[in-house]
C-alpha positions as CSV (number, residue, x, y, z in Angstrom):
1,X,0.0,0.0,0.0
2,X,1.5,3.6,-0.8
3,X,0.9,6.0,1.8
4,X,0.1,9.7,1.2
5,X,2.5,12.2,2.8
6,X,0.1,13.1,5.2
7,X,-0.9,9.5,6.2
8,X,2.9,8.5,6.6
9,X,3.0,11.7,8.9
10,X,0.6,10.1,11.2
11,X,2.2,7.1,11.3
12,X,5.3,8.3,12.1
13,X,4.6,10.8,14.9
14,X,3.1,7.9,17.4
15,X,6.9,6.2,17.1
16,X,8.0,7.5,20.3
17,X,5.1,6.1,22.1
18,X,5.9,3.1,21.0
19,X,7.4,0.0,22.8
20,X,11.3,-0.4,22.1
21,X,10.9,-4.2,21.9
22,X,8.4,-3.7,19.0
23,X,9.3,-4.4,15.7
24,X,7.7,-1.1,14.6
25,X,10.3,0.5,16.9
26,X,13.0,-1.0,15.0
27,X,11.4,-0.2,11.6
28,X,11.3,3.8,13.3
29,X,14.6,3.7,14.2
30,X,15.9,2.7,10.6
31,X,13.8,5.3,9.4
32,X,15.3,7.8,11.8
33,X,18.6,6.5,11.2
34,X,18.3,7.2,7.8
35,X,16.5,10.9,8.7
36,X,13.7,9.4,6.9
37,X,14.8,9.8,3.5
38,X,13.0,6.7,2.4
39,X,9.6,7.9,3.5
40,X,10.3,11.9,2.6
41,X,12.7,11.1,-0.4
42,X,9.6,12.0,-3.2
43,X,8.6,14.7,-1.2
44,X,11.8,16.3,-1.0
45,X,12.5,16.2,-4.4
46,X,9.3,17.6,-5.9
47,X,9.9,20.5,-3.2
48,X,13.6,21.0,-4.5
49,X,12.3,20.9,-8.0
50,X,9.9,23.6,-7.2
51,X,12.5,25.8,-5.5
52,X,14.1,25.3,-8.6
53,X,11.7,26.1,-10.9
54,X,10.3,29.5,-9.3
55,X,13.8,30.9,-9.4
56,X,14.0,30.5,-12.9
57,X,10.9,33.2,-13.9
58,X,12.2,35.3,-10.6
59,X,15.8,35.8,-12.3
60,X,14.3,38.3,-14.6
61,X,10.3,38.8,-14.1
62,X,9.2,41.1,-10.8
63,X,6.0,42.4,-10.0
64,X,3.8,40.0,-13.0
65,X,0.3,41.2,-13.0
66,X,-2.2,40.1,-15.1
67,X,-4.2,42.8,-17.2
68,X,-7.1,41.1,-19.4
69,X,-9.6,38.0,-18.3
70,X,-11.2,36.5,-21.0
71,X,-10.6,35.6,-24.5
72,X,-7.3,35.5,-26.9
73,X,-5.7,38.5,-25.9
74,X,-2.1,38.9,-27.7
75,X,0.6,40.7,-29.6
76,X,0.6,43.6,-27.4
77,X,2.8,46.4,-28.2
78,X,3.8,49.6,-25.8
79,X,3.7,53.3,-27.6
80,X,6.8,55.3,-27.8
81,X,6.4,57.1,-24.2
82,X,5.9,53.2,-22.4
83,X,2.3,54.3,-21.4
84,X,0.3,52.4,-23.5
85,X,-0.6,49.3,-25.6
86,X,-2.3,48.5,-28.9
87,X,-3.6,44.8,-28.8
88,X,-5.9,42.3,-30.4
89,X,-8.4,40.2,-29.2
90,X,-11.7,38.5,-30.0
91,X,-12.9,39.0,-26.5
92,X,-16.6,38.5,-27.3
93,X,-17.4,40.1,-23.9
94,X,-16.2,43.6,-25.7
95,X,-18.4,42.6,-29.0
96,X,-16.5,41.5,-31.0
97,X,-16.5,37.8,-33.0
98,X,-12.5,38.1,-34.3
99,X,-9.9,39.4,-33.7
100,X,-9.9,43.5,-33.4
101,X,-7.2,46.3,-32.2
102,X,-8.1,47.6,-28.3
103,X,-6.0,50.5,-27.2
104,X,-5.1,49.9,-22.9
105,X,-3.6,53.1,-21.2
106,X,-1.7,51.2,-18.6
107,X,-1.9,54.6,-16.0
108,X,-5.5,54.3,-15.8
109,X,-6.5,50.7,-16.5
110,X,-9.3,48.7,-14.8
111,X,-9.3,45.0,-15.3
112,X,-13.0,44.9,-15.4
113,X,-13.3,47.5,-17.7
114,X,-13.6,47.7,-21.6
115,X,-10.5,49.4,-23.3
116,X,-11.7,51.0,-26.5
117,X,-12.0,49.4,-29.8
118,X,-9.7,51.2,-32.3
119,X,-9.8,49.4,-35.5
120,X,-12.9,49.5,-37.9
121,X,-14.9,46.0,-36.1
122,X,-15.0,44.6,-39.3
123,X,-13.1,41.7,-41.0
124,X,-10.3,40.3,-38.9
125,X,-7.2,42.5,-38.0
126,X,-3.6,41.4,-36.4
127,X,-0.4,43.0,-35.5
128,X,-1.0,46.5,-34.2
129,X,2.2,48.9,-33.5
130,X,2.2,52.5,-32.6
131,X,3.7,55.2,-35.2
132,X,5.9,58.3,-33.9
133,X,4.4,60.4,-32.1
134,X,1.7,57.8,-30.2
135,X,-1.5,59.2,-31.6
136,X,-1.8,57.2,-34.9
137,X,-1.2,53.1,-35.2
138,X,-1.0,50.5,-37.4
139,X,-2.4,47.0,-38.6
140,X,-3.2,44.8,-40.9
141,X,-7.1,44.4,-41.7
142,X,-9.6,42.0,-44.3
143,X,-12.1,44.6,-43.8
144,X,-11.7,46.2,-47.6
145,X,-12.8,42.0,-48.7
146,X,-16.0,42.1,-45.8
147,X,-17.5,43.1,-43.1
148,X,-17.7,39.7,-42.0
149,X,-14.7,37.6,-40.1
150,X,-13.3,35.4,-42.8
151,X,-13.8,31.5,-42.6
152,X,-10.6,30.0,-41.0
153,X,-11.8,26.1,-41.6
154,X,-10.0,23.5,-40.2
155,X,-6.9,24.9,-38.7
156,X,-5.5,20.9,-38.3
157,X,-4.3,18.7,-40.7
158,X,-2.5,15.4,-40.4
159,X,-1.7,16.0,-36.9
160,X,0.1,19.3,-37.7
161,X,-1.8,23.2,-36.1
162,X,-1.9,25.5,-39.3
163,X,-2.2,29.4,-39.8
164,X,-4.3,31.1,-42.2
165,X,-2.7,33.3,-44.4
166,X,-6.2,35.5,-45.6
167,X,-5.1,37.4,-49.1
168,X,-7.6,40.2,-47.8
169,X,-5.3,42.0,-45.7
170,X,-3.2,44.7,-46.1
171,X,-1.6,47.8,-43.9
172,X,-3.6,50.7,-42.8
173,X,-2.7,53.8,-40.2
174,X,-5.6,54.5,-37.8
175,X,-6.1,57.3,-35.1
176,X,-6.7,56.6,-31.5
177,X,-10.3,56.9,-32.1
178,X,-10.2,53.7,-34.3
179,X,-10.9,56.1,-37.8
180,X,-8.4,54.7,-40.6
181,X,-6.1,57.8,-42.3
182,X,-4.3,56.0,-44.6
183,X,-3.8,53.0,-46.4
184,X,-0.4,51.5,-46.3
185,X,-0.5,48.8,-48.9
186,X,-2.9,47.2,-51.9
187,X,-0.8,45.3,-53.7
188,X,-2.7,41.7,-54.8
189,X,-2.4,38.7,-51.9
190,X,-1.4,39.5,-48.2
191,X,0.3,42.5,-46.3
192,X,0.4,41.9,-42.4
193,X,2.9,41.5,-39.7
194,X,4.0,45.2,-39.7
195,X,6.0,46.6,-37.3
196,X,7.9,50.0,-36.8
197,X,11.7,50.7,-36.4
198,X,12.8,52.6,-32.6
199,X,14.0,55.5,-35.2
200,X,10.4,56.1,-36.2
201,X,11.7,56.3,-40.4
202,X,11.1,51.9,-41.4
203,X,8.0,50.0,-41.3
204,X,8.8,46.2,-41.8
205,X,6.4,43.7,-43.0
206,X,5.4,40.5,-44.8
207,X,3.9,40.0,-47.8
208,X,3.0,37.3,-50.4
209,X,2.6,39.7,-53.4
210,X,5.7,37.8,-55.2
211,X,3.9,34.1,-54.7
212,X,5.8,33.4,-51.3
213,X,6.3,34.7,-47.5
214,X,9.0,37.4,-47.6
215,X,10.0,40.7,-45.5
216,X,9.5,43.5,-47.0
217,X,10.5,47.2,-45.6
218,X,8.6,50.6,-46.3
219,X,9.3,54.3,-45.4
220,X,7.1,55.5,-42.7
221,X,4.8,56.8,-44.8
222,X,4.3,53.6,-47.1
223,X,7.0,54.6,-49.8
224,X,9.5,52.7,-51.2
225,X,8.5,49.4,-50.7
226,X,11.2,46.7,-50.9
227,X,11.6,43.1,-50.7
228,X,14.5,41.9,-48.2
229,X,14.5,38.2,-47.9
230,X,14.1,35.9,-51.1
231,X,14.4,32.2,-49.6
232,X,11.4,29.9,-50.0
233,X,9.1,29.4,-47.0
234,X,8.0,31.6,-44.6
235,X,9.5,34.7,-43.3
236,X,7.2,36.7,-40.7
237,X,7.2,38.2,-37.0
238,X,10.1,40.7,-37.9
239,X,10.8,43.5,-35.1
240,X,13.9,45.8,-35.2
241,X,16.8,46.0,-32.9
242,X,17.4,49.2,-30.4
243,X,19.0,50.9,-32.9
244,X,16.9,50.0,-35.8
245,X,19.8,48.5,-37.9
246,X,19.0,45.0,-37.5
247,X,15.8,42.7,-37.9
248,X,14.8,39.9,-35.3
249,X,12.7,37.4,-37.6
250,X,11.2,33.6,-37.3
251,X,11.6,31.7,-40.3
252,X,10.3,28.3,-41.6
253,X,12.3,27.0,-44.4
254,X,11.3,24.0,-46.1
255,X,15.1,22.5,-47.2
256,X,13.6,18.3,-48.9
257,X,11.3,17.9,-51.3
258,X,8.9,16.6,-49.1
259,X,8.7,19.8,-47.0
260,X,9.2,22.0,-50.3
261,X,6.1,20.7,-52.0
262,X,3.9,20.3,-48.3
263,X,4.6,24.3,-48.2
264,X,3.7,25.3,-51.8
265,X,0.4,23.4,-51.5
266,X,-0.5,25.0,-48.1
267,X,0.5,28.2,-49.4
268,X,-2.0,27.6,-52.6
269,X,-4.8,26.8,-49.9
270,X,-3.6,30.1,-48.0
271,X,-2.3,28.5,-44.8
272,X,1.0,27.8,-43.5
273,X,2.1,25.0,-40.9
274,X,3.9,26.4,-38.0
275,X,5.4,23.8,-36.7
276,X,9.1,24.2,-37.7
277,X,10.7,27.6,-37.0
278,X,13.9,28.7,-36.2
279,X,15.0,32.6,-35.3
280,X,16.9,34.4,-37.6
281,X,18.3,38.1,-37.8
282,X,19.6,40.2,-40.9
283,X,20.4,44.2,-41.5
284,X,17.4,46.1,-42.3
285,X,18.3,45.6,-46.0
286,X,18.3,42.1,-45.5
287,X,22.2,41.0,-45.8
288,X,24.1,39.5,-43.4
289,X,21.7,36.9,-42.3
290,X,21.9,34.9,-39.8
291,X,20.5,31.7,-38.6
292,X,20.6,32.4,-34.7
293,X,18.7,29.2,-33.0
294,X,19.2,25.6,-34.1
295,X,16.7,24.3,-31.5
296,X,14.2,22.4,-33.6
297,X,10.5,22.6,-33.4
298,X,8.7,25.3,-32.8
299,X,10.7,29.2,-32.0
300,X,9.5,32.3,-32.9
301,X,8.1,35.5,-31.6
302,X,11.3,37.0,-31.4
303,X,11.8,40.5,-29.6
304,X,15.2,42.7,-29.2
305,X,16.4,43.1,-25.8
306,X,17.3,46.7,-24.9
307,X,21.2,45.8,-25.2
308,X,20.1,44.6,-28.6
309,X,23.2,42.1,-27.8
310,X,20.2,39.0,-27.0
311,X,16.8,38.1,-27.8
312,X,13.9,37.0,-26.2
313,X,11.4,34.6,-28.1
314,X,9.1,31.6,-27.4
315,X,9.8,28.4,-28.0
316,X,8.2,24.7,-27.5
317,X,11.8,23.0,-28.3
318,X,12.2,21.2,-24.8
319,X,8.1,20.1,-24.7
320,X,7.3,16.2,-25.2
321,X,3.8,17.5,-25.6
322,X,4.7,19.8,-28.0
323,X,1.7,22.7,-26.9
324,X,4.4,24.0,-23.7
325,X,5.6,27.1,-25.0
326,X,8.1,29.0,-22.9
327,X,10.0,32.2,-23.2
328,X,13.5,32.2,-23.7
329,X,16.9,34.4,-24.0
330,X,19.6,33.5,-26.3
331,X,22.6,35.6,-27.3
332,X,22.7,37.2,-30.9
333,X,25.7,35.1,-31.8
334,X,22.9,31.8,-30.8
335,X,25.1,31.0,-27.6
336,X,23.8,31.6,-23.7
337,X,20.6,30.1,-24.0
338,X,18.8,30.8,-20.9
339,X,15.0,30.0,-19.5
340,X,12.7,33.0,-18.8
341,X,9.6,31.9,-17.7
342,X,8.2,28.5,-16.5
343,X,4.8,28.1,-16.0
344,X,3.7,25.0,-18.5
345,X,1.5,26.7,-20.4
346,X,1.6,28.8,-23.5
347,X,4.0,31.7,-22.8
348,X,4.6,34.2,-26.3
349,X,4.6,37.5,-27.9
350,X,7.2,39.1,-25.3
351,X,8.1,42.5,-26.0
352,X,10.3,45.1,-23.9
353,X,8.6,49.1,-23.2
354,X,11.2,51.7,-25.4
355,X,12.7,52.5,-22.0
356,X,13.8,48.8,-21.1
357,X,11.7,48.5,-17.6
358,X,8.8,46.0,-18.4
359,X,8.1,43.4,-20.2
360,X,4.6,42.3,-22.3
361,X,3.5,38.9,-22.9
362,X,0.5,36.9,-23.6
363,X,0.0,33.7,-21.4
364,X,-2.6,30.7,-20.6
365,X,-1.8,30.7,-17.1
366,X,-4.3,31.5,-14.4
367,X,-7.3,31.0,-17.3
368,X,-9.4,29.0,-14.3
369,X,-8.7,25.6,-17.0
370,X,-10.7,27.3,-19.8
371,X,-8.1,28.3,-23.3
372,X,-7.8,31.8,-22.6
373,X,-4.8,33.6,-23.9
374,X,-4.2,36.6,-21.6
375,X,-2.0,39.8,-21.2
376,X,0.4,39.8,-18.9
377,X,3.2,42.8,-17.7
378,X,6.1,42.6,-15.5
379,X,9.2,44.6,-14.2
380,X,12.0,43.2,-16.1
381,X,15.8,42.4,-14.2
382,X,18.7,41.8,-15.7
């Protein structure tokens, strides 16, 4: 019979009442001999292991507090003076059915309050960023193909989680108020994943408008568009480094024949198969690139940290499961891997505030067991 830990407790505090001549008296002082590390030896170790796992998210994370409750709440990104955040969600409990851009002004923010809707509330959006000066954004949009959210269909296929590339987006610059100034792009296929260099003068994005998933940089005010990567598969999630020379980027390159062909016919279906990404980085005009993880599986959402000498990013590459996604730090030349966080659930999307204090991320933790995706903010330590 196995015992619990409290039931062996209460079994082994009577001892000293016990008779010496007793064989349970001799069985006690074995145990004591051995400062009952046969009984406690489990228990010790799942305590040591949890000592050890709660220093690794307290190395760097202080203060996490949790900021939305309910829904798929992601890919937040600060402004320019650290105070607020452009984010998506499909919160349906703000009235929306997809996902749509919410503005949170983190000096007055109420958990149980509604942040305002600043995209149109039509279509699907993704990937907001701020533009200089904090009272414009970005991001990417179907609405111009429908008011409606577009069909997704069956997101899994021969055991593998796809994304849906929708050929209805493209860029556009809204005001605070969610009214759209400008549109960015309108070339043919899709134009998402924008985001805008510290120096406030590049936009880089991806687009499919040459038949595959490259990066593509813009001026600020959507000129001189430019293709920088030209490898087959799928280049996406690009942010720039401190001082906006550099591009952080996961990739997934198909390399057999196998994985070539898999990839083109996904891409005919608009969807891609996330499931094999590695991190890469390159100058703003796309030479000198750089493979910078070799980890296998799943890494991307890759973010500069403020030394713009290491990267954070999320990664799945030590799950057996494959769905425990963790945030990690590596150094730009792909040594000093290092563990951020360690909750096992879905940890992504970090991103640093301009001035290097906090840091932004989406998590499943503390959903109550339900598949919420929430937004999360911390003091960051070096």
């Amino acid at each position: 019979m196995i015992l619990s830990f409290s039931q062996l407790m209460t079994k082994i505090t009577p001892s000293c009442t016990l008779k010496r001549d007793t064989f349970a008296t001799k069985y006690f002082k074995i145990m004591k001999r051995f400062k009952c590390l046969l009984i406690l030896l489990p228990f010790c170790l799942n305590l040591s292991l949890a000592q050890d796992v709660d220093t690794i998210e307290n190395k760097h994370l202080t203060n996490i507090k949790q900021l939305t409750f309910g829904g798929d709440n992601a890919e937040a990104y600060f402004s320019f003076d650290n105070n607020k955040l452009a984010f998506q969600s499909n919160n349906k409990a703000w009235g929306v059915e997809c996902d749509q851009i919410f503005l949170l002004d983190l000096n007055n923010w109420k958990s149980d309050s509604k942040p305002p809707l600043i995209s149109t509330g039509k279509g699907r959006t993704t990937c907001s960023y701020f533009m200089p000066g904090n009272k414009t954004i970005l991001y990417a949009s179907t609405h111009l193909g429908g008011d409606k959210c577009p069909e997704t269909g069956d997101l899994r296929r021969g055991g593998k989680y796809l994304w849906p590339i929708f050929n209805t987006y493209d860029i556009f610059v809204a005001d605070l108020n969610g009214k759209v100034v400008k549109q960015l792009t309108n070339a043919p296929g899709y134009d998402a994943e924008a985001t805008v260099s510290p120096d406030g003068k590049k936009i880089v994005f991806t687009s499919d408008r040459t038949g595959d998933l490259e990066l593509w940089t813009m001026d600020i005010d959507g000129s001189n568009q430019k293709q920088i990567a030209f490898a087959l598969g799928y280049d996406g999630g690009a942010f720039f480094s401190p001082d906006s020379k550099q591009l952080v980027f996961r990739s997934s390159r198909p390399k057999t024949p196998e994985e070539i062909q898999e990839y083109k016919q996904l891409l005919s279906e608009g969807l891609v198969a996330p499931t094999n990404m590695e991190i890469y980085t390159c100058n703003v005009d796309g030479s000198n690139l750089k493979q910078i993880t070799h980890l296998g599986k799943a890494n991307w959402a890759p973010f500069f940290h403020p030394s713009g000498k290491k990267i954070l990013f999320s990664s799945n590459h030590e799950s057996k499961s494959g769905f425990n996604f963790q945030l990690y730090m590596i150094n730009t030349d792909g040594t000093g891997l290092v563990q951020i966080t360690d909750q096992s659930v879905f940890n992504a999307f970090p991103m640093f505030s301009p001035d290097g204090k906090k840091l932004i991320f989406s998590s499943n933790r503390n959903n109550g067991g339900t598949h919420d995706t929430n937004l999360f903010i911390a003091d960051w330590k070096d």
